[in-house]
N, C-alpha and C positions, 0 to 999 in steps of 0.2 A: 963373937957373932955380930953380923952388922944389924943397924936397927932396921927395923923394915918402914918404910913410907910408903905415900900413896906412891911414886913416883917408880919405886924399885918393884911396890907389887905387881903393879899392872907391866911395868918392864919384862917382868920373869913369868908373870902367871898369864900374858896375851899370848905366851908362845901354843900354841896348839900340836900338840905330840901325835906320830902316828908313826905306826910300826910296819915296815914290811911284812906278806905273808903272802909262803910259797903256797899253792895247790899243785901236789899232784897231780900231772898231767894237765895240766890247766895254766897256771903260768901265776908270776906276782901282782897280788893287789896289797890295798895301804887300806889300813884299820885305823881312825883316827880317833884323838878324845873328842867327847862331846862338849860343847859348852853348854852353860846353866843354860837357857832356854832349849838346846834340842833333848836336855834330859831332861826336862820336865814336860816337854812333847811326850816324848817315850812315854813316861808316866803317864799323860792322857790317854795317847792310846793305847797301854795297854789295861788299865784298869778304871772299873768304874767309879763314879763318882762317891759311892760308898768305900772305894779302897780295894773293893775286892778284884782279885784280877779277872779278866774277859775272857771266858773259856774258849771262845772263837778266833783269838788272838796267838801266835807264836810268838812268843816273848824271843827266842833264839832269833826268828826271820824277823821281826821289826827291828833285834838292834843289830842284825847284819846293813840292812837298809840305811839304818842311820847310819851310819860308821863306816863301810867299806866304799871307799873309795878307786879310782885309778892311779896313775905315776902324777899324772896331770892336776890332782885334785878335785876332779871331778868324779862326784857319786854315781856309781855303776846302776845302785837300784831305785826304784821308790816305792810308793804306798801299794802301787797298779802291780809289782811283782810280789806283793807278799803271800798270796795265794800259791803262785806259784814256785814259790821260794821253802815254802814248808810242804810242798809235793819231793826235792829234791832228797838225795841221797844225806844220811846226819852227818857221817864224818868229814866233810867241806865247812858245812855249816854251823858244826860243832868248834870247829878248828876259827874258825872267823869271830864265832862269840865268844868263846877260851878269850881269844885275842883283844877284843874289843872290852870283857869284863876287869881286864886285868888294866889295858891304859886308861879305862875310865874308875877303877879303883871300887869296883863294885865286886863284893861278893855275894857269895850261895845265900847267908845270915841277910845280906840287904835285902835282896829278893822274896827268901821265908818273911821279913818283917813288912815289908809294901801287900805281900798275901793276907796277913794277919791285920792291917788296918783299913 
């Protein structure tokens, strides 16, 4: 195994990953990972400063916001559609955060633990 340096980390770990995803009748957008500062945005907004999460908050439509993107790279949503992004049908928006929890390595256990503190 190679040794890792600063040099090869930020080589390999600057690359920012993001996945194609078809919608049904709708067409392809890009789910991309987050870096350390826009997930711990996330984690601002979605929880309070005690830890607990924000009942007024869709955890599903905030990280489609953060994360989905166009072909181009540029972010389809932001803060001004999450109201109306959690009025939308689930199986899109289900499908986007499937997508988005998986390249950013977050699971169901993450989520139950950021609840619980």
């Amino acid at each position: 195994m190679t040794q890792l340096n600063k040099q090869n980390f930020f080589a390999k770990l600057g690359i920012l990953h993001r996945e194609k995803v078809t919608l049904a009748g709708l067409g392809d957008v890009y789910v991309k990972a987050l870096t350390v500062k826009e997930g711990e945005e996330f984690e601002r907004l979605a929880y309070n400063t005690d830890g607990q999460f924000k009942d007024d908050t869709s955890a599903k439509s905030l990280m489609v916001i953060m994360t989905v993107e166009d072909k181009g790279g540029n972010k389809l949503f932001n803060l001004d559609d999450l109201e109306q992004l959690t009025s939308m049908p689930a199986a899109p928006i289900n499908k986007l955060f499937s997508a988005a929890m998986k390249l950013n390595s977050i699971t169901e256990n993450d989520i139950e633990e950021l609840k619980k503190n």
